[in-house]
SEBAVEX-153344 format. One line per 5 residues: number of its first residue (from 1); for each residue x, y, z of C-alpha. Coordinates in nm, 2 decimals, padded with zeros to 4 digits, m for minus. Each point is the difference from the previous one (the first is absolute). Layout:
BEGIN
NUM) X:Y:Z ~ ...
end
This chain:
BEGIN
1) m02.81:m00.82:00.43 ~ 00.03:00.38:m00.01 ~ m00.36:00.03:m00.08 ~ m00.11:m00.20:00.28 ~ 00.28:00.18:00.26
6) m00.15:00.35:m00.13 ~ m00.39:m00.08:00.12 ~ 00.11:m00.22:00.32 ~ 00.30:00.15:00.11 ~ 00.25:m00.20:00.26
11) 00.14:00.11:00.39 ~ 00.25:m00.09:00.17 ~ 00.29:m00.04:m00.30 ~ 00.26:m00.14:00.12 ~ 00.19:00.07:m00.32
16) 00.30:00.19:m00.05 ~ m00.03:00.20:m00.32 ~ 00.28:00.10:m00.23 ~ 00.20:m00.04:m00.28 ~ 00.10:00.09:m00.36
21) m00.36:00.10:m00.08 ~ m00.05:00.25:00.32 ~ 00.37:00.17:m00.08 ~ m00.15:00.04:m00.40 ~ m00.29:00.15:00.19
26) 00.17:00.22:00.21 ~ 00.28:00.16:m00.24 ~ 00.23:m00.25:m00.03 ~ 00.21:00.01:m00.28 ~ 00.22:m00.32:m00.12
31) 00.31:m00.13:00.14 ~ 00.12:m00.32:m00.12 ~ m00.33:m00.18:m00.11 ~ m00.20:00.13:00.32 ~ m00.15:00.34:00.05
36) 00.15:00.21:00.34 ~ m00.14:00.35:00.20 ~ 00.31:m00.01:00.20 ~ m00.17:00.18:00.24 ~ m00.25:m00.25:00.10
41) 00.16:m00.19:00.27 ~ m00.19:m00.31:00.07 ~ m00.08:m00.21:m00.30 ~ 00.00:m00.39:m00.10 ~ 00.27:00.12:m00.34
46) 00.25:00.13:00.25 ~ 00.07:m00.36:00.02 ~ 00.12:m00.01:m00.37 ~ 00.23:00.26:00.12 ~ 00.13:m00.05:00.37
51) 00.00:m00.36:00.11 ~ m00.08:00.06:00.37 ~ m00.33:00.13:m00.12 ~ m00.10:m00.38:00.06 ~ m00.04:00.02:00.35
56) m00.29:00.24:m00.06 ~ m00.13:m00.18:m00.23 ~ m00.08:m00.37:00.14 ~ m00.18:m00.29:m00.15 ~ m00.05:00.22:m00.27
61) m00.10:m00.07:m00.35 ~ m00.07:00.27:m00.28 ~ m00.04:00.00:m00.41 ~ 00.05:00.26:m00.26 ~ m00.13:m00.01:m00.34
66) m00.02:00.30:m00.24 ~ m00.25:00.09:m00.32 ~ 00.05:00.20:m00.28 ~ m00.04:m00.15:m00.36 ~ m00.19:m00.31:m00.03
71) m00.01:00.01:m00.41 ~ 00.25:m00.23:m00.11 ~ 00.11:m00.05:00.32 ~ 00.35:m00.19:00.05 ~ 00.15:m00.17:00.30
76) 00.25:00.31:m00.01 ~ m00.29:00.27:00.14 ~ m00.18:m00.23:00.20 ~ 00.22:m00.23:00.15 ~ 00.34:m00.06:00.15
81) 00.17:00.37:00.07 ~ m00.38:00.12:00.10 ~ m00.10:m00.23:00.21 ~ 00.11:m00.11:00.28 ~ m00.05:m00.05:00.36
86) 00.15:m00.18:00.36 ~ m00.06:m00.19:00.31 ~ 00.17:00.06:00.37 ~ m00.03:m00.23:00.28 ~ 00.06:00.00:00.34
91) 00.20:m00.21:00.23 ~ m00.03:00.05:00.32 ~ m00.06:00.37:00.16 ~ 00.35:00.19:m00.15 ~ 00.03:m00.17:m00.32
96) m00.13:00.00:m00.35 ~ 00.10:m00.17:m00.34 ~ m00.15:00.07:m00.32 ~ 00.02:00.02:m00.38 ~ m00.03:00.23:m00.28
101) m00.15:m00.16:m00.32 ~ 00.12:00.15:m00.38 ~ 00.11:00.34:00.08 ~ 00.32:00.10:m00.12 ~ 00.17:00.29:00.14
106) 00.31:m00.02:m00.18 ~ 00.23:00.10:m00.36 ~ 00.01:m00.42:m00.08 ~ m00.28:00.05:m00.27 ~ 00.20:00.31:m00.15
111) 00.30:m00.21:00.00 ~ m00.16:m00.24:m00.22 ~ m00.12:00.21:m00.18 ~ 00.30:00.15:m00.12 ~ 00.13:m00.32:m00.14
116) m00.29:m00.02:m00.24 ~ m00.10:00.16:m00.32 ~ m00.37:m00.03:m00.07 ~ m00.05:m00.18:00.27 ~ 00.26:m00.30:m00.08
121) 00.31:m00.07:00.09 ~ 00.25:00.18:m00.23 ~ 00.24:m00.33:m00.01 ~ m00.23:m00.28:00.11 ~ m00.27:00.07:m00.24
126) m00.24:m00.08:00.34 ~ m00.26:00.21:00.19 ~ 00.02:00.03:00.38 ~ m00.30:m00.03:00.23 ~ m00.03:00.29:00.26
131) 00.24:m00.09:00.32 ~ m00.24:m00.19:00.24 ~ 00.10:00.16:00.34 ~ m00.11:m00.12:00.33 ~ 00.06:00.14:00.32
136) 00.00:m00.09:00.40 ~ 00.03:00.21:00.34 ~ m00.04:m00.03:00.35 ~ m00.01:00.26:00.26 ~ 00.06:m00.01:00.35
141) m00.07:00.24:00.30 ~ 00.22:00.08:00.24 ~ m00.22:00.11:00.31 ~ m00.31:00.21:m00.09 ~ 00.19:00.29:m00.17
146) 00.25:m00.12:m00.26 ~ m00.06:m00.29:m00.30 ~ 00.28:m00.11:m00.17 ~ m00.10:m00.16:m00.43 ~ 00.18:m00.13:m00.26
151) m00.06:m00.11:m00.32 ~ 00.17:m00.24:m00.28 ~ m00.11:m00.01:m00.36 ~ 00.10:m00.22:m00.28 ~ m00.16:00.00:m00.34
156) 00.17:m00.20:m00.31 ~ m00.14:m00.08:m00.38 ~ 00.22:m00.21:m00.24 ~ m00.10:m00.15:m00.36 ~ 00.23:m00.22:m00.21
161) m00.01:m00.26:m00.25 ~ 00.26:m00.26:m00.17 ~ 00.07:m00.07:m00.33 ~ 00.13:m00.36:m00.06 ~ 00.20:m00.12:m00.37
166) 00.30:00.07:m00.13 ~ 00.02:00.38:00.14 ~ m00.14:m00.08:00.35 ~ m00.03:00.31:00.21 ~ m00.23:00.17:00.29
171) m00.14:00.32:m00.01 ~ m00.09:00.17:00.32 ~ m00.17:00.30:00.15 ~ m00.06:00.08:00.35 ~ 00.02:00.23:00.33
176) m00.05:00.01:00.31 ~ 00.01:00.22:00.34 ~ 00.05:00.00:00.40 ~ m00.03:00.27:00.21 ~ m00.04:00.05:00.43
181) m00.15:00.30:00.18 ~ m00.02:00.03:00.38 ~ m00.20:00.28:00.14 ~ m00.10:00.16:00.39 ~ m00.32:00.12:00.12
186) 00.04:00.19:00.35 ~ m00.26:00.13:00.24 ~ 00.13:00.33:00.13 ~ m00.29:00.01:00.26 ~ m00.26:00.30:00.01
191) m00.12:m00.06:m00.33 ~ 00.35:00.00:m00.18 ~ 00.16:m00.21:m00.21 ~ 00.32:m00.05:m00.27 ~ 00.05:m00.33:m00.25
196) 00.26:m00.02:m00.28 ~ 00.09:m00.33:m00.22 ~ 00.33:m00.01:m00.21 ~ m00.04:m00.24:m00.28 ~ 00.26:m00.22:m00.24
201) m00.04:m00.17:m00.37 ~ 00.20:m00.17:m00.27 ~ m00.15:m00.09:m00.32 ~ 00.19:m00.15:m00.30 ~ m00.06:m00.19:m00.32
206) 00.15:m00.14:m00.28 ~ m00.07:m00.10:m00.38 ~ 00.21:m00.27:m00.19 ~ m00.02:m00.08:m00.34 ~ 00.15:m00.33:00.03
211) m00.08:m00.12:m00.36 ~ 00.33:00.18:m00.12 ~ 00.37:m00.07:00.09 ~ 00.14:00.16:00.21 ~ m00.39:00.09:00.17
216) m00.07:00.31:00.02 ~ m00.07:00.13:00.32 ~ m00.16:00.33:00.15 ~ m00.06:00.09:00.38 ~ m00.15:00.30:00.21
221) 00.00:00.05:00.37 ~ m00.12:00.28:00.25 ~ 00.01:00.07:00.35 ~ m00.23:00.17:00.19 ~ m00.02:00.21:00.31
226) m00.27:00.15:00.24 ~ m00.06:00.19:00.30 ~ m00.31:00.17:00.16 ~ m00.07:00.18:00.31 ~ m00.30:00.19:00.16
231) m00.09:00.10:00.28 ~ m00.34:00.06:00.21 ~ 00.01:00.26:00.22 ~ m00.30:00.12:00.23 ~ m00.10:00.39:m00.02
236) m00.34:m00.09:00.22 ~ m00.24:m00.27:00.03 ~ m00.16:00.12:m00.38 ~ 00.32:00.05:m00.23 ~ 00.31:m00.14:m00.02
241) 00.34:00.09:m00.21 ~ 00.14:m00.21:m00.25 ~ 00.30:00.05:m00.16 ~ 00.13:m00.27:m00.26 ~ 00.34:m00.08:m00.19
246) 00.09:m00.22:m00.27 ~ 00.33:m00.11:m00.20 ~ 00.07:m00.25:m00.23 ~ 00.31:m00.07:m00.25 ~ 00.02:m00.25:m00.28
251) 00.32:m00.11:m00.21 ~ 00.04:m00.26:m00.28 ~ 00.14:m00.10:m00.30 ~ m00.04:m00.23:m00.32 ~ 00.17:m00.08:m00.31
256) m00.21:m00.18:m00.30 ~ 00.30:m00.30:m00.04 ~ 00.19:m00.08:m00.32 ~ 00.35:00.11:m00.09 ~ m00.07:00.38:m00.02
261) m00.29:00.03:00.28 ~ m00.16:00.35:00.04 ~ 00.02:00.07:00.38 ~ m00.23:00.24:00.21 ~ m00.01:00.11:00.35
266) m00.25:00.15:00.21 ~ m00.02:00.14:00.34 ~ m00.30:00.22:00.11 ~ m00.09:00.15:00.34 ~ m00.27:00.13:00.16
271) m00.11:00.22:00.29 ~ m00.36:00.10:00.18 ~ m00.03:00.24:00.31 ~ m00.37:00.09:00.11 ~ m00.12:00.17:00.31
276) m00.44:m00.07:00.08 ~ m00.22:m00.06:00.30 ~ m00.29:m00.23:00.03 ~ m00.31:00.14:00.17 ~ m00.26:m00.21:00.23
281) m00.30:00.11:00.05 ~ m00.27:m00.22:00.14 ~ m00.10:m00.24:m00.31 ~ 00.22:00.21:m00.24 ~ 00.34:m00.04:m00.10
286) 00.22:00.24:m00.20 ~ 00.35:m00.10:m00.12 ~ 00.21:00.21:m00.23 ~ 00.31:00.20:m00.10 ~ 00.25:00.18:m00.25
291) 00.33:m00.16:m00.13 ~ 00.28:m00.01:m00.19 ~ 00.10:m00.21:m00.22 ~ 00.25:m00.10:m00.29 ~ 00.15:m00.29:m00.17
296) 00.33:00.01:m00.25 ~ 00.13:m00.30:m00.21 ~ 00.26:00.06:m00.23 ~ 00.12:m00.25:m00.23 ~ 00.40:m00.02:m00.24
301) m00.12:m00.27:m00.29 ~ 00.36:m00.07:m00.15 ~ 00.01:m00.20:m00.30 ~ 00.31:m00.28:m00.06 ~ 00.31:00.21:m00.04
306) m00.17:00.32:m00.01 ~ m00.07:00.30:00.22 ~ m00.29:00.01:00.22 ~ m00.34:00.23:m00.01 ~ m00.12:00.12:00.32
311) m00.41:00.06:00.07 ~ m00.14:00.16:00.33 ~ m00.31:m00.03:00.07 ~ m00.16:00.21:00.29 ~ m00.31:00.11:00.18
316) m00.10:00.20:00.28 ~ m00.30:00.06:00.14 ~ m00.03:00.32:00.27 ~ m00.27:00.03:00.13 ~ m00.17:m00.34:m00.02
321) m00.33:00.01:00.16 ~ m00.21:m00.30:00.17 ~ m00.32:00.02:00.26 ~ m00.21:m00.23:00.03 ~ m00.31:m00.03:00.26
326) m00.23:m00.27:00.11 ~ m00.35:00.00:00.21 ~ m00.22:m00.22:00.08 ~ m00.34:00.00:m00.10 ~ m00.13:m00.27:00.23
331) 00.18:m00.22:00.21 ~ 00.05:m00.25:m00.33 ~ 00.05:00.25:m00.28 ~ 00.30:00.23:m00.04 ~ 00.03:00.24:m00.25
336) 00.32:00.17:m00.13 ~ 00.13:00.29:m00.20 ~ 00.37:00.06:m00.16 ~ 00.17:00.30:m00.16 ~ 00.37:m00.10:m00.15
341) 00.20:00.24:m00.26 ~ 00.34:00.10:m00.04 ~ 00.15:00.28:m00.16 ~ 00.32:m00.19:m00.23 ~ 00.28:00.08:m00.20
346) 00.15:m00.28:m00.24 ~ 00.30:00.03:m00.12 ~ 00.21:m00.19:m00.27 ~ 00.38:00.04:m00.06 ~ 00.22:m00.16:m00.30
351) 00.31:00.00:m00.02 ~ 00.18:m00.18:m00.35 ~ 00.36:m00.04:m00.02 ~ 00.27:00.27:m00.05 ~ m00.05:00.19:m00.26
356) m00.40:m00.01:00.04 ~ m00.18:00.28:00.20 ~ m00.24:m00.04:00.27 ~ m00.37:00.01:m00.03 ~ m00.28:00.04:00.31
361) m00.37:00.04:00.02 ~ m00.17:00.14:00.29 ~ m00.34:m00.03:00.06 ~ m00.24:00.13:00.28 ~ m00.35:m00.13:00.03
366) m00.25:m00.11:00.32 ~ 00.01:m00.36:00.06 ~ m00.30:m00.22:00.16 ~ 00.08:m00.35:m00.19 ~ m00.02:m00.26:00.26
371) 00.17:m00.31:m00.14 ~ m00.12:m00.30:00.21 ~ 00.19:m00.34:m00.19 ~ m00.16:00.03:m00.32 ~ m00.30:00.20:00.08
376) 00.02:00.33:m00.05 ~ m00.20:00.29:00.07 ~ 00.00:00.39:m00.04 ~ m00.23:00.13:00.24 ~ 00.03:00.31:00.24
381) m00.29:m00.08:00.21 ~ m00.08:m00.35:00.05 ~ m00.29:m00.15:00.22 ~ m00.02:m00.32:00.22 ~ m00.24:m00.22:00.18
386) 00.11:m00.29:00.30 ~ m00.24:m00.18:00.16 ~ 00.02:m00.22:00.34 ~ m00.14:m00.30:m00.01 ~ 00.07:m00.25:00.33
391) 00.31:m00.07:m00.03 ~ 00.07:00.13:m00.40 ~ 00.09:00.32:m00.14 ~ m00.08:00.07:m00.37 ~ 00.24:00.30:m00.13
396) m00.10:00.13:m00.38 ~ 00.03:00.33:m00.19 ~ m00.29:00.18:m00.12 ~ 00.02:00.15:m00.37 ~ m00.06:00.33:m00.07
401) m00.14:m00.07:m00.34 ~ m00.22:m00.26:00.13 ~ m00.14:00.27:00.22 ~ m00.08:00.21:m00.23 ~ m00.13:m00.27:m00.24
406) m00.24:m00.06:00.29 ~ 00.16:m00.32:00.21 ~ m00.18:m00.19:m00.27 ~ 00.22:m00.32:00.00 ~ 00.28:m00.15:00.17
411) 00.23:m00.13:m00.30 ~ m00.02:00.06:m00.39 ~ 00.21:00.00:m00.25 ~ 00.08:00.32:m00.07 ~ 00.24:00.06:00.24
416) m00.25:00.19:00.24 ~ m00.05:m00.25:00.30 ~ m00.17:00.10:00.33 ~ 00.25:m00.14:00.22 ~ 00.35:00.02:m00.16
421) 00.21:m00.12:00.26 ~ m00.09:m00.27:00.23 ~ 00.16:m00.03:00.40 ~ m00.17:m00.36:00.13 ~ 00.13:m00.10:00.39
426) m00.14:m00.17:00.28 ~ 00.13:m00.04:00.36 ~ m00.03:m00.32:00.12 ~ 00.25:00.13:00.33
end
């Protein structure tokens, strides 16, 4: 297909590019499984963020899938938590109702996690599938200037089996989450613009070893918390302001059940401010910015009847730098270009009980790991190609090392692939 599109070329695309692929190509770096510039303001992935996105995005349908290893590859690198994708429908001229498919934004995998040693559960003896999440929003536009989104989620995973005889008993594992975000998009008029989303989860799960008497149960739960802002403000009909904010705040607990349980709780924060401007100029775009960034969790592990010991982690990031630019080549063929680094301190803090002293490490280092689900790359520079053809966009990242290798192929399994990360969409609006 891209052969073919390369010698003939198409007009008149009607498609709306975008997506996880294009933010990896223009200096995204990874925010809950997706890759974000905050300071490009129109994309199809703002919907992942801000529900009344939708309305922008109409009988809409886009894919993601990402490369890396193919030797000995696993479901866990190529499959669920890497891939994933959505649909959003119109009904009538103000509203739209659509779907994200296996993306999870949220702590309910950690929270499993936590319950298991070696990936079982430490009283059930069982292992847990990743939480299956599933999500739906609608938007609706109020006049021409504001949309109005929201969003629920639900994800759940559960295993168990029974054990009949003369010591009968059930041993289960599971977990599960829901969460709602609501978000605005408003017009300002001349150009300007502000949208924000607040966001809400609760995951929890639980692992009884039922094969004992009395069973043995341990739980874990965590709430979650969200807000975003950003604003669009027009300098001149070239370059716009954008200044961005983010907050979020998580909390939970656990104990691993019995008669003297270990206990642990965790709460973690974390706060983004960024000021950029996106440039227009004729087919070339330009979006970028500096922020900063930092993220603390601090956990007390107290073990049954004991006192507890108290770990913070921490990381800032000031200044973290993204740009990313795109330009067409033809009228089908877009190429981009992304620059993302930041300049990071990590931190780590433990505190032991009374008489014990403290002990922290600091270290310093620059930072361009983009974590996208399980697909993970280190890469200051990274290239991209979209093409427009009808009605469908195809998004992808271009490897450096294939580059220099001489574009010779498209996949091996070496971990070099041509195209690492794969955007597929088409507008059918």
């Amino acid at each position: 297909m891209l052969l073919v599109a390369f010698v003939g070329g198409t007009a008149l695309a009607d498609a709306k590019l975008g997506g996880v692929a294009r933010q990896l190509s223009m200096g995204g770096g990874g925010f809950r499984g997706i890759a974000v510039n905050p300071f490009i303001w129109d994309d199809p992935t703002q919907m992942y963020l801000n529900p009344a996105y939708g309305n922008k995005y109409k009988d809409y349908i886009w894919m993601n899938a990402g490369g890396g290893s193919l030797t000995g590859t696993t479901s866990s690198n190529d499959g669920y938590g890497l891939q994933n994708g959505g649909v959003n429908f119109s009904l009538g001229s103000n509203l739209s109702v659509g779907t994200i498919l296996s993306h999870d934004p949220t702590l309910t995998n950690t929270v499993a996690g936590a319950l298991a040693i070696g990936g079982v559960g430490i009283n059930s003896g069982l292992t847990l599938a990743p939480v299956e999440v599933l999500q739906f929003f609608g938007a609706y536009a109020l006049g021409s200037n504001m949309s109005l989104g929201v969003r629920l989620l639900y994800g759940w995973s559960s295993n168990d089996n029974i054990v009949g005889g003369t010591a009968p008993g059930t041993n289960e594992y599971s977990a599960s989450v829901i969460g709602l975000s609501a978000g605005i998009l408003y017009d300002l008029g001349s150009g300007s613009a502000v949208e924000g989303a607040v966001a809400f989860s609760s995951s929890s799960a639980d692992d009884m070893g039922g094969l004992v008497t009395p069973p043995v149960n341990g739980e874990a739960s965590a709430t979650e918390i969200g807000i975003s802002l950003r604003g669009k403000l027009r300098i001149n009909n070239k370059v716009n302001f954008i200044p961005v904010v983010a907050f979020a705040s998580a909390s939970g607990d656990g104990n691993n059940g019995g008669t003297a349980p270990t206990t642990a709780d965790v709460s973690g924060t974390s706060l983004g401010i960024g000021v950029g401007a996106d440039l227009h100029v004729g087919d070339f775009y330009l979006a970028g910015g500096i922020s900063y960034g930092s993220t603390s969790l601090e956990t007390t592990t107290t073990p049954f009847g004991g006192m507890g010991t108290v770990t913070k982690n921490t990381t800032s990031g000031f200044p973290v730098i993204q740009i990313g630019g795109e330009w067409m080549f033809t009228d089908w063929l877009t190429g981009r270009l992304g620059y993302v680094r930041s300049f990071t301190t990590f931190s780590t803090e433990t505190t032991p009980p009374a008489p014990g002293a403290t002990t922290e490490t600091n270290m310093f280092t620059g930072w361009s790991v983009v974590g996208v689900g399980s697909y993970n790359q280190d890469n200051l520079v990274v290239f991209g190609l979209a093409g427009s053809f009808g009605n469908f966009g195809f998004e992808a990242t271009v490897s450096e090392s294939a580059l220099r290798r001489g574009f010779a192929i498209v996949g091996s399994s070496d971990n070099l692939n041509s195209f690492g990360y794969l955007t597929a969409n088409y507008n059918f609006n």
